[in-house]
C-alpha positions in Angstrom: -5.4 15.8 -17.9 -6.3 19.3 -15.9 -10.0 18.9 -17.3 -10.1 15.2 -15.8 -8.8 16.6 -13.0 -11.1 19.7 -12.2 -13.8 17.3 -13.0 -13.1 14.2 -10.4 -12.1 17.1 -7.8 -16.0 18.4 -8.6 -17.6 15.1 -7.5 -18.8 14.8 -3.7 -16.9 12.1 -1.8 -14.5 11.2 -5.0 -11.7 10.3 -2.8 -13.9 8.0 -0.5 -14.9 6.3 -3.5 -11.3 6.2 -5.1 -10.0 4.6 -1.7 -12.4 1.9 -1.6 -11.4 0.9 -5.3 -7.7 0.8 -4.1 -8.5 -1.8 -1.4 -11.0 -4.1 -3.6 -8.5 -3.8 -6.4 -5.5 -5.3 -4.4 -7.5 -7.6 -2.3 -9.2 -8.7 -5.2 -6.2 -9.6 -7.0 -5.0 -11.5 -3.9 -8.3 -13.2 -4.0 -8.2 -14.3 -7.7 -4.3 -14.9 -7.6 -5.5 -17.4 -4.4 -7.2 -19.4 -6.5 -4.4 -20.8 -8.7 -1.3 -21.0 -6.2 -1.7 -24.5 -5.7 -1.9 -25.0 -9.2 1.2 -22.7 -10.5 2.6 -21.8 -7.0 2.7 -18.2 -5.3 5.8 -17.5 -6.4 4.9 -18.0 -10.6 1.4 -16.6 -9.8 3.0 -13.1 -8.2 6.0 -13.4 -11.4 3.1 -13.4 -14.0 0.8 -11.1 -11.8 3.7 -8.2 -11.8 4.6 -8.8 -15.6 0.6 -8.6 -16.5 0.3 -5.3 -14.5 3.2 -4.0 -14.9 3.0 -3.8 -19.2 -0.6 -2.6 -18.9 0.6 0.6 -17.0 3.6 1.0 -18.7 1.1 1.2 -21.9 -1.7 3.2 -20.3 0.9 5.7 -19.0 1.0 6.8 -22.8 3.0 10.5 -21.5 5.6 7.9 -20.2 6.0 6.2 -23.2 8.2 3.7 -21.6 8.7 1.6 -24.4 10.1 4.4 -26.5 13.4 5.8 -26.8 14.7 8.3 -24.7 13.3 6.3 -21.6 16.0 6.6 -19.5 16.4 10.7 -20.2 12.5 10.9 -19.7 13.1 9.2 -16.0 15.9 11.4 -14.7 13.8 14.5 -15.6 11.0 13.6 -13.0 13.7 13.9 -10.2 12.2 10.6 -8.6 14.6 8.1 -9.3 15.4 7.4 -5.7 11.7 7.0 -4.8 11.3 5.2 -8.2 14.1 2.6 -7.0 12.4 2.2 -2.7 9.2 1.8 -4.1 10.8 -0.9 -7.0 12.4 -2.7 -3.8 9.2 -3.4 -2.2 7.0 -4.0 -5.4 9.4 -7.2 -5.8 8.6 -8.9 -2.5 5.1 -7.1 -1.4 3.0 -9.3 -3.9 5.2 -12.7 -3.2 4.9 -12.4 0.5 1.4 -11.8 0.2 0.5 -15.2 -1.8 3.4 -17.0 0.1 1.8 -16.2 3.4 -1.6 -16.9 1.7 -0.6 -20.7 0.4 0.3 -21.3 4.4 -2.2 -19.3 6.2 -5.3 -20.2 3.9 -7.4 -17.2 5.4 -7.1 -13.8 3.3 -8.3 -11.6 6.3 -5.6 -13.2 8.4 -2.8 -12.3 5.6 -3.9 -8.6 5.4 -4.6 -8.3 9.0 -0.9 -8.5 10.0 0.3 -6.8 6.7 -1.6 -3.6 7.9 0.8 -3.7 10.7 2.8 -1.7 8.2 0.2 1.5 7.7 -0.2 1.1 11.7 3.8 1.4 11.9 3.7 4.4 9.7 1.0 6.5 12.1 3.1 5.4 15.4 6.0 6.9 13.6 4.4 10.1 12.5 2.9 10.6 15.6 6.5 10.0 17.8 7.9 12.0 15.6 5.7 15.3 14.7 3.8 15.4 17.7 3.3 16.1 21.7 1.8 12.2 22.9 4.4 10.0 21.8 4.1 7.6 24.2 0.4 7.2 24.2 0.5 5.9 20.6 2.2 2.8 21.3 -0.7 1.9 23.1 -2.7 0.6 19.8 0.0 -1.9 19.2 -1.3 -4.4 22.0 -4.5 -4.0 20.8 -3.7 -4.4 17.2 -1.2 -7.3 18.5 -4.5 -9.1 20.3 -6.4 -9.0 17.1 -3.6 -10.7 15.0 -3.5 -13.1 18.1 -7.2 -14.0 17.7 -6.8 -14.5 13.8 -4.1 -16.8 13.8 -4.5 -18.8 17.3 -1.3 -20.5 18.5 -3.1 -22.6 20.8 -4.3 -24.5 18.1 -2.1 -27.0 15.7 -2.5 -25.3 12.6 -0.1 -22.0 13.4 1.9 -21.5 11.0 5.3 -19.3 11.8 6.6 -18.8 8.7 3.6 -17.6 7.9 2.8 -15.3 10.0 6.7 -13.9 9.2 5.8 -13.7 5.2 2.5 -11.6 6.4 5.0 -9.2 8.1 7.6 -9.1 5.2 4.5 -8.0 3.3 3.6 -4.9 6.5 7.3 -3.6 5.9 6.7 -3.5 2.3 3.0 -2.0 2.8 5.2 0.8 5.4 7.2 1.9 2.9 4.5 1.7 -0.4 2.9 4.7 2.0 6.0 6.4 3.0 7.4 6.6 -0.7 3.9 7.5 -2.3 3.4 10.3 0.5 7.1 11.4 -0.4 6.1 11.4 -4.4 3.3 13.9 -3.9 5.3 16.1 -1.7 8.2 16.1 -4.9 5.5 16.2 -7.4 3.7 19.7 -5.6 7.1 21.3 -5.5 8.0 21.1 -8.8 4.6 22.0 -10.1 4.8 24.6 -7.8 8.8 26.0 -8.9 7.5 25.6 -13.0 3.8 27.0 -12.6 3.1 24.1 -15.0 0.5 21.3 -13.2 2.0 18.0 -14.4 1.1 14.4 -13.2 5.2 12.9 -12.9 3.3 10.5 -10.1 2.1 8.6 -12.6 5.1 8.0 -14.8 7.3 7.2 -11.9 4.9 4.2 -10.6 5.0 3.2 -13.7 8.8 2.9 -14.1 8.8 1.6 -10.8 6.6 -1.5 -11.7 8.4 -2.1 -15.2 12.1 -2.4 -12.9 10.0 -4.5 -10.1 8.0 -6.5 -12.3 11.8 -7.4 -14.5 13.8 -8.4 -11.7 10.7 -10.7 -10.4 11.0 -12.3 -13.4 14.4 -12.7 -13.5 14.4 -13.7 -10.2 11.5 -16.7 -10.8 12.8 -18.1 -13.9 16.4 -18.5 -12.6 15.0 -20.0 -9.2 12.7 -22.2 -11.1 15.6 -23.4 -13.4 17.9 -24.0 -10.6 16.0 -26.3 -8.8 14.8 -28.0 -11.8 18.0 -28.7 -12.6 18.9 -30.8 -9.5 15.6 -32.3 -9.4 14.2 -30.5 -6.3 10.4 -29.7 -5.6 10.3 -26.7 -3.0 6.0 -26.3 -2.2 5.5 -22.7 -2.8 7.9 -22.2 -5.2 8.0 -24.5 -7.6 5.1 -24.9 -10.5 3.1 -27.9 -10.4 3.0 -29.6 -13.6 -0.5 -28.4 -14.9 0.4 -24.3 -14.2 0.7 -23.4 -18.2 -3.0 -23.5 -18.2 -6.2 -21.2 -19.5 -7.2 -21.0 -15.9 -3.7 -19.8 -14.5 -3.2 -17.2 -17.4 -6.6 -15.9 -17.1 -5.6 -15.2 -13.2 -2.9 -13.8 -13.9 -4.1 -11.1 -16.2 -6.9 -10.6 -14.0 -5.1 -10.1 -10.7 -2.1 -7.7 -13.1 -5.0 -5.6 -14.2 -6.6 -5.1 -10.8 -3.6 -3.9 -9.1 -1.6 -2.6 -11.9 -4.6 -0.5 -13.5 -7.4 0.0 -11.1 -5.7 0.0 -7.9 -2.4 2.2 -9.3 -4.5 4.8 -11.2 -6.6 5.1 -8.4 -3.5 5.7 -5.8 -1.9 8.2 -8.0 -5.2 10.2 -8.4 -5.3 10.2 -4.7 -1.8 11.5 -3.3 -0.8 13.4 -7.2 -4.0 14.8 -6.9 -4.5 15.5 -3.2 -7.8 14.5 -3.1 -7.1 12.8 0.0 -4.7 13.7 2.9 -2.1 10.9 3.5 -3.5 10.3 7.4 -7.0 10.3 5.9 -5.9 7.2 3.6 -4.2 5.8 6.4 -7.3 6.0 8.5 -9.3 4.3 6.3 -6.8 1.2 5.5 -7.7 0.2 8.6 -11.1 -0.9 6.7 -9.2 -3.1 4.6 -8.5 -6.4 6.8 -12.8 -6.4 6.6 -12.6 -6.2 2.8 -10.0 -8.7 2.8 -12.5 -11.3 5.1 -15.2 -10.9 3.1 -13.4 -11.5 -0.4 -11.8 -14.5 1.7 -15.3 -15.4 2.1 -16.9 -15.2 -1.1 -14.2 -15.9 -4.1 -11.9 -18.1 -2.3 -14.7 -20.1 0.2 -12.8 -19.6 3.7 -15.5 -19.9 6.2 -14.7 -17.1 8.8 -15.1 -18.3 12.6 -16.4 -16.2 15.9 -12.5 -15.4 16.1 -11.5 -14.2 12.7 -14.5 -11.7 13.3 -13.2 -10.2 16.5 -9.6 -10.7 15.5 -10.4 -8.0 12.4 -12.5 -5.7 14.7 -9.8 -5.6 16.6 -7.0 -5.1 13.9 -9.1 -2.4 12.7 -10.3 -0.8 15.6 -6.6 -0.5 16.8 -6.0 1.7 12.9 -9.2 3.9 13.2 -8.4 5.2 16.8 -4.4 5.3 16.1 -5.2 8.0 13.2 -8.0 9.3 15.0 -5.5 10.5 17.4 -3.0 11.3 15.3 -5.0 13.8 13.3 -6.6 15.0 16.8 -3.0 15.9 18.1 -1.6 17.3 15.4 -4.7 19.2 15.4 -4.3 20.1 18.8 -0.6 20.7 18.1 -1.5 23.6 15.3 -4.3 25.2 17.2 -1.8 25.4 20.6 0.5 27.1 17.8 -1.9 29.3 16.4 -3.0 30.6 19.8 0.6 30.8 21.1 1.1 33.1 18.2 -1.7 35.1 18.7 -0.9 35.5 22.4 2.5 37.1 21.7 1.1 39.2 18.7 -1.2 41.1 21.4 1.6 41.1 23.8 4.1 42.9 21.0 1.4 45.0 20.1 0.6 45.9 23.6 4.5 46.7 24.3 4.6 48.9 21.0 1.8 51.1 22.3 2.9 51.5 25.7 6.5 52.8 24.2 4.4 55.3 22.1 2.3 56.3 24.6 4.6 57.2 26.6 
């Protein structure tokens, strides 16, 4: 695993490219899972997507060896299972909200547009809480707030409230997907760093955290599912329609599993195990992914983007890119002002000390 390592780490740009796989990975899966929710309904479609994903990890994590005795021992020794258990919290709604939110809204960019409230959350908090312009940084919220406006249009009859609220179930789970990861690399580094043995636990730990996510989901679905099947009820959304054990719905399913439980995972945990990224760089650069989300809109599921979804996104997005511009440029700002602070008194203890043996 070092060897792969020193070699990715040797490429030019590798974390740019690694980024942009995370974000066409999971709007990719959103896009292929949208094409079989009327058929099996978002809620069977996200059950079968997390199961899919989730046992291709497990497998692929092959250090894990999750399926093996000893599991449980092999968890507790990554010191994670907190993390493992926050992050398994919002793995069980992030993917249902999302396809919920899709089945009402219809338009992909509009779904991921106000889910990235949640990365735009997590600079406003970082920047109220490590640095000097706290109240500056609520100004991208307005902005970001205007875009989301634009995108879903109250004025007209189609708004959809509930909507809208399932979008921003998804931003809270998106918020704390960044907070935990970011948390995971910072336990990962210390412990490599008290052993003086570089080991990957990030990638065992997601892992874990998608097998426990991915099992109560399925709990979860199958007992809804009975339940109203046994009184006779048919909630849109939730329950199947009567063609969803089909090729086409299984074929989704795997697909959509594979993109965000291989490609879009292994490329995370590259990222923040690795630190081939800092986390305000990925941050920044989420802010690209409500115009990846359009265009996939676009193109797989055929949503025909208007003069308003356009500036609605530029918006969303704009609001991201200049909300960790500035918090990297004041924190930057912050440690320079530090750094010259400490110089200052260094030549002012230096000039005391000679004066006293001068004299």
């Amino acid at each position: 695993m070092s060897g792969i390592k020193h070699l990715v780490e040797r490429i030019p740009g590798v974390g740019l490219l690694l980024t942009a796989v995370v974000f066409f990975s999971l709007n990719g899966s959103d896009a292929v899972s949208g094409l079989v929710i009327d058929v099996a309904s978002p809620l069977v479609v996200a059950a079968m997507t997390m199961v899919f994903g989730a046992i291709a990890l497990a497998l692929m994590v092959e250090r894990a060896r999750l399926f093996r005795p000893g599991r449980r021992r092999r968890v507790r020794e990554l010191g994670m299972t907190p993390l493992i258990n926050r992050m398994a919290v919002s793995d069980v709604f992030v993917i249902p909200f999302t396809l919920l939110a899709l089945d009402r809204l219809e338009a992909l960019g509009t779904v991921i547009s106000i889910m990235w409230f949640g990365p735009l959350w997590v600079a406003i908090w970082k920047m109220v809480s490590d640095s000097t312009r706290r109240l500056s940084s609520l100004l991208w919220l307005p902005l970001a707030g205007a875009g989301v406006v634009f995108l879903t249009r109250p004025w007209e009859g189609t708004f959809d409230i509930l909507g809208v609220l399932l979008a921003l179930g998804g931003a809270v789970c998106y918020a704390n997907f960044l907070f935990t990861y970011d948390r995971m690399g910072a336990v990962n580094a210390a412990k490599n760093e008290a052993s003086g043995v570089e080991e990957d636990r990030i990638s065992v730990a997601v892992a874990e955290s998608h097998l426990r996510s991915a099992g109560a989901m399925a709990i979860l679905t199958t007992a809804t599912i009975i339940a109203f099947g046994a009184f006779g009820l048919t909630v849109p959304g939730v329950t199947p329609g009567p063609d969803w054990l089909s090729w086409p719905v299984f074929a989704a399913a795997v697909g959509a599993g594979l993109l965000t439980g291989i490609l879009a995972t292994v490329a995370q945990n590259m990222i923040f195990g690795w630190k081939l990224l800092k986390g305000e760089t990925f941050a920044v650069l989420t802010a690209f992914e409500p115009m990846v989300a359009l265009a996939l809109g676009w193109w797989v599921l055929g949503y025909q983007p208007v003069g308003l979804d356009l500036l609605g996104t530029l918006l969303v997005s704009a609001a991201g890119i200049g909300c960790y511009d500035q918090l990297e440029n004041d924190m930057a700002w912050t440690k320079n002002s530090m750094a010259w602070i400490k110089q200052g008194m260094a030549r002012i203890k230096n000039g005391v000390t000679r004066t006293k043996h001068n004299t």
